[in-house]
Structure formats: C-alpha cells, structure tokens
N, C-alpha and C positions, 0 to 999 in steps of 0.2 A: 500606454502600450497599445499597440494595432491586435487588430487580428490576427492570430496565428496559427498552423494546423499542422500537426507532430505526428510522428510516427516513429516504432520502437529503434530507428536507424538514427534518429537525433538522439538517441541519451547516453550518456556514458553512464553506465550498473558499477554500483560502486556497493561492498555489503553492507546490511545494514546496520547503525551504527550499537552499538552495545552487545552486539550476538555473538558468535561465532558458526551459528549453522548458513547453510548452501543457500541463504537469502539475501537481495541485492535491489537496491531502489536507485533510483536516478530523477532526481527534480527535473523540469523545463521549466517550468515557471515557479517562480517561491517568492522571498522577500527582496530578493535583489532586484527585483523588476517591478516592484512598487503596488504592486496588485495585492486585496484581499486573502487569496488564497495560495495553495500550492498545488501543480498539479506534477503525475511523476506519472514513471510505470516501475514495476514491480516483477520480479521472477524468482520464484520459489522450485528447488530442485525438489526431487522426488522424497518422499517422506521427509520432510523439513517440519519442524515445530518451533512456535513463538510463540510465548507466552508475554504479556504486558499489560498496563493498565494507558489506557487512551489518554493523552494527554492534550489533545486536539478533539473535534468533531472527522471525522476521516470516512468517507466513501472513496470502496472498494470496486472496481467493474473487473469480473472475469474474464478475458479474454480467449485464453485458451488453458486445459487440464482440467483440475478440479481439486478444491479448497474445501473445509473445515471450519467453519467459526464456532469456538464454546464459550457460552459463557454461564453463569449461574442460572439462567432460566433457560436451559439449551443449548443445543447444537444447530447450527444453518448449514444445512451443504450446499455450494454453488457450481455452476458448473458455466461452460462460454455464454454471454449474456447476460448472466446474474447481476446484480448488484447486492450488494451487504452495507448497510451502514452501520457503522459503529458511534458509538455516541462517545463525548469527553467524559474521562471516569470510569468508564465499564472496564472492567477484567476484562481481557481474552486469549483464546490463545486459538491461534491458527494455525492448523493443519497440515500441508500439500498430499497429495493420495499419491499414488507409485507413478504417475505419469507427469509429476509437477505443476506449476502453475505458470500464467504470464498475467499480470495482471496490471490494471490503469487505477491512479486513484487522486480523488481531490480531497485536498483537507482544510477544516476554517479552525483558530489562524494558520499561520504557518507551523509545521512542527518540528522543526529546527530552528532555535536561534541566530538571531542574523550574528553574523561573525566583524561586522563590521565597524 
C-alpha cells in the first residue's frame, strides 16, 4: 500500500456494530488492504454512552467535542487534540458530553474480523 492522506469526506459512518446508541465508525484502512492496523474516524452524538471490553489495543484522537473515558482506575476527559489509549482487555466505557464528539482512531490488530 502507498501513502495515503484521508479526511472525514472519504469515510462512509456506518453505527457501530453491537450498539444501538447515536455512535458511527468508518474504516479507511483495515484488513482489506493488507496493512497491520486499522485506521477509521469515529462520531459520537451528544450524550452517547458505550460501554466494552477492548478487544484490540485502540488509540483514540479527539478531534472535535469532548469525551469520557472510565475505566476501573478512572475517568480521562479529552477534548480536540487529546489522545486516549486504550489497551486490549480494559473495560470502558465512553462518554460523549452535550456537544458530541468526532473522533480519529488507530487500532492493532484490526478489530473487525476480515469477512473474507
């Protein structure tokens, strides 16, 4: 794979899968494309909650609003700029505040199974 450089205008937000709250991820890159990881962006509507156990290693970038991360040893708030990593296996559950979120994330390996 070359170089590539995305912006939130290439992804199709599809929600995410297992929830039913105002939360929507979109891959660009994942396993179809032969690479390590997956990278995606993320939009969380205003007060949105997810709860989950990491089933991947997953860094999160804030881009715009402001998030919530809890897990057993705390709370993270982030806001545009932040980053959160989440580790494989921690609990969490995340947040959105009344203004929502947009958010960018990579994760190792991928955390969808390839369908192929």
């Amino acid at each position: 794979m070359k170089i590539r450089k995305f912006t939130i205008a290439d992804v199709a937000l599809e929600r995410s899968p297992g929830q039913e709250a105002d939360i929507f991820v979109g891959n660009l890159v994942d396993e179809r494309h032969g690479g390590p990881i997956t990278i995606g962006y993320g939009r969380y509507g205003p007060g949105q909650s997810l709860t989950e156990t990491m089933a991947v290693d997953d860094v999160m970038i804030i881009l715009e609003g402001r998030l919530s991360v809890t897990t057993e040893a705390g709370t993270a708030n982030a806001g545009p700029g932040d980053i959160v990593y989440m580790p494989k296996g921690e609990s969490v559950t995340i947040y959105s505040h009344e203004e929502g979120a947009l958010t960018a994330y990579v994760t190792y390996p991928h955390w969808r199974p390839s369908h192929a």
